[in-house]
C-alpha positions in Angstrom: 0.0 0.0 0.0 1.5 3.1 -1.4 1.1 6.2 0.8 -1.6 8.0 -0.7 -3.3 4.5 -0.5 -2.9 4.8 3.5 -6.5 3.7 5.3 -7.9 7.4 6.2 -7.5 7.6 10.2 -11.0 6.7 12.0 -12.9 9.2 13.0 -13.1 10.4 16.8 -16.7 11.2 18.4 -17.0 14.0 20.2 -16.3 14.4 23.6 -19.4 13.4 25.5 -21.3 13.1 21.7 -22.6 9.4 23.2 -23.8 9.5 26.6 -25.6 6.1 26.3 -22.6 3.8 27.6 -21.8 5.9 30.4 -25.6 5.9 31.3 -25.9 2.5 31.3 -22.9 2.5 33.6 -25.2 4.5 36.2 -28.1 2.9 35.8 -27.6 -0.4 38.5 -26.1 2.4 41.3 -28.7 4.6 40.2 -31.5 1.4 41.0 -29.7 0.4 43.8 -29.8 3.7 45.7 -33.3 4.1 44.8 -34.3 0.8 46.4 -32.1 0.8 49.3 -33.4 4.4 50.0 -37.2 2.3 50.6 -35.8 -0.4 52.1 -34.1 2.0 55.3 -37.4 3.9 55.0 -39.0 0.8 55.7 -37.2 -0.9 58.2 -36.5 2.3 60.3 -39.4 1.5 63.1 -37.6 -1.0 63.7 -34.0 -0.6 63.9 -32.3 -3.1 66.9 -31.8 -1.4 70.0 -27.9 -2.1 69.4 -28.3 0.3 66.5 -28.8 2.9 68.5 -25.9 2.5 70.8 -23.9 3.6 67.5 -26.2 6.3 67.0 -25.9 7.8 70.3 -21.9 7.4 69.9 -21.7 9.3 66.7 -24.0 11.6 67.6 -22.1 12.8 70.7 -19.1 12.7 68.4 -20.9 14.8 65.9 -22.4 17.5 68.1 -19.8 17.6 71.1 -16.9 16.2 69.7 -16.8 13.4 72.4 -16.5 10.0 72.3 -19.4 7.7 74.5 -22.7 6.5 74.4 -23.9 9.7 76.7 -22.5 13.0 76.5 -22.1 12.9 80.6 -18.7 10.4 80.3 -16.2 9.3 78.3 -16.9 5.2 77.3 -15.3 2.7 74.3 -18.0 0.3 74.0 -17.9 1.2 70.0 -17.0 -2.0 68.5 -16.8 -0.7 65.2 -14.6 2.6 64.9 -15.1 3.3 61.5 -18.9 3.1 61.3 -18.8 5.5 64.2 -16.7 7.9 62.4 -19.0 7.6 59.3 -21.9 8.2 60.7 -20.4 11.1 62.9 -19.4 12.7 60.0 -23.1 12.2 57.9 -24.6 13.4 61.2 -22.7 16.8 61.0 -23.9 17.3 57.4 -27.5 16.0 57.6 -28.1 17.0 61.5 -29.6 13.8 62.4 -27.9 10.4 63.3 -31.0 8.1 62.1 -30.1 10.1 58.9 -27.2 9.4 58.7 -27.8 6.0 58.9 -30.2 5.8 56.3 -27.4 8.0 53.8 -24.7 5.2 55.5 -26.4 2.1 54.2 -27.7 3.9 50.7 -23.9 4.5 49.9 -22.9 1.3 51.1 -25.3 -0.6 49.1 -23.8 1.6 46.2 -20.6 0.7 46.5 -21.0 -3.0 47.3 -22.8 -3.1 43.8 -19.8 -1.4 41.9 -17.4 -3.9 44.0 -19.7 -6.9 43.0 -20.3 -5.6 39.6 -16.0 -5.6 39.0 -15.9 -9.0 40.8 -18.2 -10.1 38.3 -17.2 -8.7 35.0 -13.3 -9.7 35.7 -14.8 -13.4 36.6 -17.3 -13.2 32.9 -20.7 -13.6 35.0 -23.2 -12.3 33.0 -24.5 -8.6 34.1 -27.3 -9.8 36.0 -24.8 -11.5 38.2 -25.0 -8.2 40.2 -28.4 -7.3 40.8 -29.3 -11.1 41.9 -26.2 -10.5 44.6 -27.8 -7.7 45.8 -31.0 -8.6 45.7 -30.4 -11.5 47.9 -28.2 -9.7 50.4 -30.8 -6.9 50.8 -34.1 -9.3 51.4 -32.1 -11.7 53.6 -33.8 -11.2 57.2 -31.0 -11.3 59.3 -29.4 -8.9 57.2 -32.5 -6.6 57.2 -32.3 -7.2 61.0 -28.8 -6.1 61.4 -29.2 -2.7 59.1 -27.7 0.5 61.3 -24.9 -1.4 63.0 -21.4 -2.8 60.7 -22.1 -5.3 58.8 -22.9 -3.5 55.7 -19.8 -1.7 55.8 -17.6 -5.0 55.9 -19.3 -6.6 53.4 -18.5 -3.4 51.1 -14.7 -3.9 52.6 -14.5 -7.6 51.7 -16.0 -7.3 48.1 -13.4 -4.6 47.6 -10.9 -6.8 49.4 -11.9 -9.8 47.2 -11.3 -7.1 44.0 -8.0 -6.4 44.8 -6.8 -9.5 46.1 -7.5 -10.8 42.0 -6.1 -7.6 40.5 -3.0 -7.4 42.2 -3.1 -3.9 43.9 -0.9 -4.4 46.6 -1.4 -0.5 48.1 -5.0 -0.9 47.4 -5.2 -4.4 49.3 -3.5 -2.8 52.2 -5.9 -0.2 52.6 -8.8 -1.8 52.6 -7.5 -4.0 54.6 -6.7 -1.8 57.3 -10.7 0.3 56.4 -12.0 -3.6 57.4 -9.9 -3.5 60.7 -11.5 -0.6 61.5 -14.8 -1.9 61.1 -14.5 -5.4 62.7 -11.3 -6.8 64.2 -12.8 -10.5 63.6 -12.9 -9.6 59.7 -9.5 -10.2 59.5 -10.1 -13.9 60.1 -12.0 -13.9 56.6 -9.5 -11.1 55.1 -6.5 -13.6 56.0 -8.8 -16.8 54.0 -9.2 -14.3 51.0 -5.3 -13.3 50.8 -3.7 -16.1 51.8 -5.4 -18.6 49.0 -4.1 -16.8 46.0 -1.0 -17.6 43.9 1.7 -16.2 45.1 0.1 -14.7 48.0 3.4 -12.5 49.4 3.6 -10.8 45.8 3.4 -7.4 47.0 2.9 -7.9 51.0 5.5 -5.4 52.1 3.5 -2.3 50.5 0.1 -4.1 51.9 1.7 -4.0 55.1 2.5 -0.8 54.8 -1.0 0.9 53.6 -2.2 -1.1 56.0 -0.2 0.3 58.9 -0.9 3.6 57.5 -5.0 3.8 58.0 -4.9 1.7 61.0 -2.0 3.1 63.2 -3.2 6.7 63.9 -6.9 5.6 65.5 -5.6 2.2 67.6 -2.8 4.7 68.9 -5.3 7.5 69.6 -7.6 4.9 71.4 -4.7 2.8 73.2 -3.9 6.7 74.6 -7.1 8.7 74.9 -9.9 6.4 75.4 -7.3 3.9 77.7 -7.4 0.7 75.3 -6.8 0.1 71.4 -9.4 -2.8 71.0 -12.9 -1.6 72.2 -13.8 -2.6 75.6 -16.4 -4.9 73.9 -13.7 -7.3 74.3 -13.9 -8.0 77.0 -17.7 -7.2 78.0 -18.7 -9.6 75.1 -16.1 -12.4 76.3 -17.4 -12.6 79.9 -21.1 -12.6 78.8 -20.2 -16.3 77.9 -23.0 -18.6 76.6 -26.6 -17.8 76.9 -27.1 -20.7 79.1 -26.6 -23.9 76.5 -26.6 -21.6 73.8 -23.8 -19.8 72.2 -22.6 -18.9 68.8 -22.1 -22.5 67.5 -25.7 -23.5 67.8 -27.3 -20.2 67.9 -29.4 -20.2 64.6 -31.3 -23.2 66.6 -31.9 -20.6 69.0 -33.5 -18.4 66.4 -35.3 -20.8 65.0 -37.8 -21.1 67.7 -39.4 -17.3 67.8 -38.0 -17.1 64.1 -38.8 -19.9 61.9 -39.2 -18.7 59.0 -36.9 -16.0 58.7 -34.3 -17.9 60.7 -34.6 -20.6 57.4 -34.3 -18.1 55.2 -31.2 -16.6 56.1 -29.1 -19.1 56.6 -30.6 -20.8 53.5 -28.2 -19.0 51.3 -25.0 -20.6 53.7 -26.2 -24.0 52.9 -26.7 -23.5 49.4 -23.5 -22.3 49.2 -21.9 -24.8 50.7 -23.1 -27.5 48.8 -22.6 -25.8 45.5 -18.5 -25.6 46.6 -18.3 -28.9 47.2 -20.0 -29.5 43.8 -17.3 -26.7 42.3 -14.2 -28.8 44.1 -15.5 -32.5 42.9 -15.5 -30.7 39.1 -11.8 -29.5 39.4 -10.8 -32.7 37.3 -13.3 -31.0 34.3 -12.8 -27.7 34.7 -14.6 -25.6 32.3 -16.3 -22.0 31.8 -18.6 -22.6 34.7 -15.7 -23.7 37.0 -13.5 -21.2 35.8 -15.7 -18.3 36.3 -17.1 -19.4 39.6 -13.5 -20.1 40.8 -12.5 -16.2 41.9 -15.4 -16.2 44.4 -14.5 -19.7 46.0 -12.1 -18.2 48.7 -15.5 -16.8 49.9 -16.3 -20.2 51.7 -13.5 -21.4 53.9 -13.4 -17.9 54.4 -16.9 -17.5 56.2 -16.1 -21.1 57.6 -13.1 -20.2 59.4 -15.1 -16.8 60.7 -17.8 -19.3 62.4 -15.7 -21.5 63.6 -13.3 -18.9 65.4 -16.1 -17.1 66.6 -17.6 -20.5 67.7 -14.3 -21.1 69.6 -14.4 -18.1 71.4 -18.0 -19.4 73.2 -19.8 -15.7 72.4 -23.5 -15.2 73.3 -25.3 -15.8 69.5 -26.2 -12.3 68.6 -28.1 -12.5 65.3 -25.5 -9.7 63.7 -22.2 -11.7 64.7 -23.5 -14.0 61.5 -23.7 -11.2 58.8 -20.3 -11.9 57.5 -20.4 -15.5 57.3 -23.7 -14.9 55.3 -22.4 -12.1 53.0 -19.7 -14.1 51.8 -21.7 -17.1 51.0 -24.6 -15.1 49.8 -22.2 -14.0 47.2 -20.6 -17.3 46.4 -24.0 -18.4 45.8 -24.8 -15.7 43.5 -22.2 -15.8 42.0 -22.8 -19.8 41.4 -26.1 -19.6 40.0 -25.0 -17.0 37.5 -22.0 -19.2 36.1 -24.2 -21.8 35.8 -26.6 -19.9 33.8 -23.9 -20.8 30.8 -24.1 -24.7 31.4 -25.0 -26.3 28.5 -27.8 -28.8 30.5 -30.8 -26.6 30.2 -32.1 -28.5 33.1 -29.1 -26.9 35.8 -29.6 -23.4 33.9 -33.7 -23.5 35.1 -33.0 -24.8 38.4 -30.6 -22.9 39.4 -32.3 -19.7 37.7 -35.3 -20.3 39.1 -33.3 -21.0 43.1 -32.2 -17.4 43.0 -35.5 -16.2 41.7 -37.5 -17.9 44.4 -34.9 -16.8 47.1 -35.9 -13.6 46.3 -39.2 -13.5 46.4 -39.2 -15.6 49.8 -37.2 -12.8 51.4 -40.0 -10.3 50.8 -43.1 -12.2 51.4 -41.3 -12.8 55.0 -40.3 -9.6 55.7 -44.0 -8.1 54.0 -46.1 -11.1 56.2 -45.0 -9.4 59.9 -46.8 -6.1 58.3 -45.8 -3.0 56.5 -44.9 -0.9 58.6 -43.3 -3.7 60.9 -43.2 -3.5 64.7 -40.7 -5.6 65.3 -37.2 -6.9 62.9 -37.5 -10.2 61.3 -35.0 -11.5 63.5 -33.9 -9.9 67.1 -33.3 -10.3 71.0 -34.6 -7.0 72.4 -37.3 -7.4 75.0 -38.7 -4.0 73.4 -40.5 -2.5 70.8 -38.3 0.0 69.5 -41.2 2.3 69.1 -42.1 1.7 72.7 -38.1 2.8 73.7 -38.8 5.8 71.6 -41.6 6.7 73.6 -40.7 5.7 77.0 -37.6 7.5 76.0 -38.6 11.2 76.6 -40.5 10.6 79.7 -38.1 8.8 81.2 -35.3 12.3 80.6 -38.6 14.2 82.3 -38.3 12.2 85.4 -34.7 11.6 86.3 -33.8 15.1 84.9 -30.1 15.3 85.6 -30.0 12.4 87.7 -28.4 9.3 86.7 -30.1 5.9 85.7 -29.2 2.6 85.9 -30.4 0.9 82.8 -32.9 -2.3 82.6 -31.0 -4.1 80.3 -31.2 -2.4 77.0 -29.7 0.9 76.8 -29.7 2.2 73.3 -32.7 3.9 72.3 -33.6 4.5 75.4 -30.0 7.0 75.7 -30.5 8.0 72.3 -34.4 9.3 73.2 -34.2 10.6 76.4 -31.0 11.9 76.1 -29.9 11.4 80.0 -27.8 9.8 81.8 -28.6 6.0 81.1 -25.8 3.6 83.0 -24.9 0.4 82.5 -21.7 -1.5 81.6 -21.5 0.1 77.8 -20.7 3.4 79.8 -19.6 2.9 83.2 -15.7 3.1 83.1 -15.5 1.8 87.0 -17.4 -1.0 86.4 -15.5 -1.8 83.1 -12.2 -2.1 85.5 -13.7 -4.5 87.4 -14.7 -6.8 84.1 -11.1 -6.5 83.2 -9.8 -7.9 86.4 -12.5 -10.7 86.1 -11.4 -11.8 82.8 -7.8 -11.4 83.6 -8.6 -13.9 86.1 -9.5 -16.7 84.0 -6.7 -16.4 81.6 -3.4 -17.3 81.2 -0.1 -15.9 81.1 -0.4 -14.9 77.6 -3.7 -14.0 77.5 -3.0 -11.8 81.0 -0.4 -10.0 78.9 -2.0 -9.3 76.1 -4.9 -7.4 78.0 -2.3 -5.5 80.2 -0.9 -4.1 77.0 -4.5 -3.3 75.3 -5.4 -1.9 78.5 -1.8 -0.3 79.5 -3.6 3.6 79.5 -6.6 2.5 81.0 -7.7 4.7 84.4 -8.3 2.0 87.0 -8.9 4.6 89.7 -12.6 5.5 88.4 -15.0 3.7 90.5 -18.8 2.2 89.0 -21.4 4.6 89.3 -24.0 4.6 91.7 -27.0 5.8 90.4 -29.5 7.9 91.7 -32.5 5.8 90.0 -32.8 2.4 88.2 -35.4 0.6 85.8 -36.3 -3.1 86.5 -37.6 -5.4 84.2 -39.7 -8.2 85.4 -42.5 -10.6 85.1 -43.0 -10.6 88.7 -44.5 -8.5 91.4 -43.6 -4.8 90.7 -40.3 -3.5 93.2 -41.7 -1.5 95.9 -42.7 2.3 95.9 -41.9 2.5 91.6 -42.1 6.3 90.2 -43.3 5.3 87.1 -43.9 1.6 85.1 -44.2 0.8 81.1 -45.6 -2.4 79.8 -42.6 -3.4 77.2 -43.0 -6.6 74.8 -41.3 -8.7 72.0 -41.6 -12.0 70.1 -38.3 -12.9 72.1 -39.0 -12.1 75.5 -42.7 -11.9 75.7 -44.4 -9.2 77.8 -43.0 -7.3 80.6 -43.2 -4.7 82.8 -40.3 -1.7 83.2 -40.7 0.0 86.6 -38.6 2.8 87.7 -37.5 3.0 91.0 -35.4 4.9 93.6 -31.2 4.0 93.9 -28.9 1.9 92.3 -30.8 -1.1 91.4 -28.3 -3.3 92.6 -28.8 -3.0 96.6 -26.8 0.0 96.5 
């Protein structure tokens, strides 16, 4: 080809001259604000009381720059720093915590999509690979349940962990490694699964480290000085809880089962599912072919979420329905991702049924969440002995009657400090008292364990003594305490009907 024969250079569009592929590219966060938007709206009423322990911490934060669960003392009972820190810094924008939660899990459920929607394209899942994820993570009852407090924030972390664990970003990797730190210590469990199962897993692990270091560094230091401990003092509050009698994490979604049936199957459906469809991916290693290979990038996700239940399991920790969310995030998503590689079988039969599994997992999560009643009373799955619409009222009265006095708390302290904005006690906020825990727990471990919690707790003030309050609330079946100042009927699937008296002192003989 001569040079006046040369092929004519093609022809550039103008700059923005075809919006269409970067619509299309907006449409799925677009959708899944949108919906996420209704579903906060719809579960608000009943947001777990635990929820609102966050609240109340980032809305001290946000208002009076001070770290607790009341604005009358200093407390780290936060388990997750970073989802504190978030919402502290909606609340200052949007001037209301339960806002800011709302604008939290919107932008959460945003970028979890765009993480899932990478995942997927780099594995060749067809499109809707993405929307079926989401969908089932979003109608999943414990996960509906557990809205407010972390667990949407470390499933965004461990998508985005699983992203750039299979592209290689080293700096990247680090840093959300260090974000999911911040969320959840126990997340490095799965974090650890996901890294160390790749080829070549050290490529790269000294600038990890580093980023790492780099996010995680200034708070634990600021904590280990400021607030006297680098872990949260949920450590060891949540450690000497124990067992709820014969039940503990290992056999908790038994527990569940009994004033949650339905929604107790449902959401740990998804784990069982999962697991049977990796051991169905691992028998077909020997034949590996576009299905295998496109499912294979997700199937760290399951001996990841395994070792997460069995450490927690280990530990013996009361079964609080959130302490589950990760284990079913990951295998939600292996699952997804599952039925939408096999969409590309060639049996027609395994494309339908497994089409048709996702589809009917979807609608089973709304007409159980729809069948308790729109608006709901109560979350599909919880262990409040309250209505949180009954905390909300009680709430205000309560802040009438004790005025500036102190309370001790019934057992549930979250909305209730969040709505009557006094000075609600218990062992989430009593320093003095959380001394004494400390020495209780050092107690019953050994040398290295006794070490380890000096060191954690090597700024902690020992000299503050437990609060004695000037008024308590006592919940009981039983025959009200004598001479009570004011009583509330409280009641929940869990624990039944009660009655919450308020009474004179410290509610413990004091």
């Amino acid at each position: 080809m001569t040079t006046s024969e040369a092929a004519p250079a093609p022809v550039r569009a103008a700059p923005g001259a075809d919006p269409a592929p970067r619509f299309r590219a907006w449409r799925l966060p677009a959708a899944v604000a949108v919906v996420s938007a209704l579903v906060f709206a719809a579960v608000r009423p009943h947001l777990i009381d635990d929820t609102f322990i966050t609240l109340s911490y980032a809305r001290n934060l946000a208002f009076h720059g001070h770290w607790g669960l009341i604005e009358q003392g200093t407390s780290n009972t936060a388990t997750s720093p970073l989802n504190v820190l978030a919402l502290a810094a909606l609340t200052v924008v949007l001037r209301n915590a339960v806002f800011a939660a709302g604008a939290l899990y919107v932008l959460c459920q945003v970028l979890l999509a765009l993480g899932l929607r990478r995942a997927g394209e780099r594995a060749g899942l067809p499109s809707w690979f993405t929307p079926l994820a989401i969908g089932l993570l979003t109608v999943n009852p414990l996960l509906v349940s557990s809205i407010g407090l972390e667990v949407e924030l470390g499933a965004v972390a461990v998508t985005w962990l699983l992203v750039f664990a299979h592209e290689r970003r080293p700096v990247a990797l680090g840093v959300v490694l260090g974000l999911l730190a911040l969320v959840r210590l126990d997340l490095l469990v799965i974090a650890a699964v996901l890294v160390l199962l790749r080829r070549r897993f050290w490529t790269g692990a000294g600038k990890s480290v580093a980023a790492s270091a780099a996010v995680v560094v200034p708070w634990f230091a600021f904590s280990w000085f400021a607030l006297g401990a680098a872990v949260p003092d949920t450590l060891v509050i949540k450690t000497l809880q124990k067992a709820w009698g014969t039940w503990d994490f290992s056999n908790g979604p038994w527990l569940y089962s009994g004033p949650f049936p339905w929604a107790t199957a449902l959401s740990f459906l998804p784990v069982v599912l999962a697991l049977l469809a990796a051991v169905l991916w691992a028998a077909a290693t020997p034949w590996r072919g576009p299905v295998w290979t496109a499912i294979r990038p997700f199937a760290p996700l399951v001996p990841a979420g395994l070792a997460h239940y069995l450490a927690y399991s280990r530990l013996h920790v009361p079964p609080y329905h959130w302490y589950y969310g990760p284990v079913i995030v990951v295998a939600t998503t292996f699952l997804a991702a599952a039925i939408a590689a096999v969409s590309r079988a060639s049996s027609r039969t395994l494309r339908v049924s497994a089409s048709a599994a996702g589809v009917a997992m979807l609608f089973a999560g709304v007409v159980s969440y729809c069948a308790g009643g729109i608006p709901r009373r109560f979350a599909p799955m919880m262990s409040n002995h309250g209505a949180t619409a009954d905390y909300e009222r009680i709430g205000p009265e309560l802040g009438r009657l004790v005025g500036s006095g102190t309370v001790r708390s019934g057992g549930e302290i979250g909305v209730l400090a969040y709505s009557c904005e006094c000075a609600i006690i218990d062992l989430f906020d009593d320093r003095g008292a959380t001394g004494l825990a400390i020495a209780e727990r050092k107690a019953n471990l050994g040398a290295t364990g006794k070490a380890l919690l000096d060191l954690n707790f090597r700024y902690f003030d020992y000299g503050v003594r437990p609060i004695v309050t000037d008024f308590a609330l006592v919940a009981t079946r039983a025959a009200p305490p004598p001479d009570p100042l004011a009583h509330w009927t409280i009641s929940s699937p869990w624990a039944g009907t009660q009655q919450l008296y308020l009474v004179r002192g410290n509610g413990t003989g004091g």
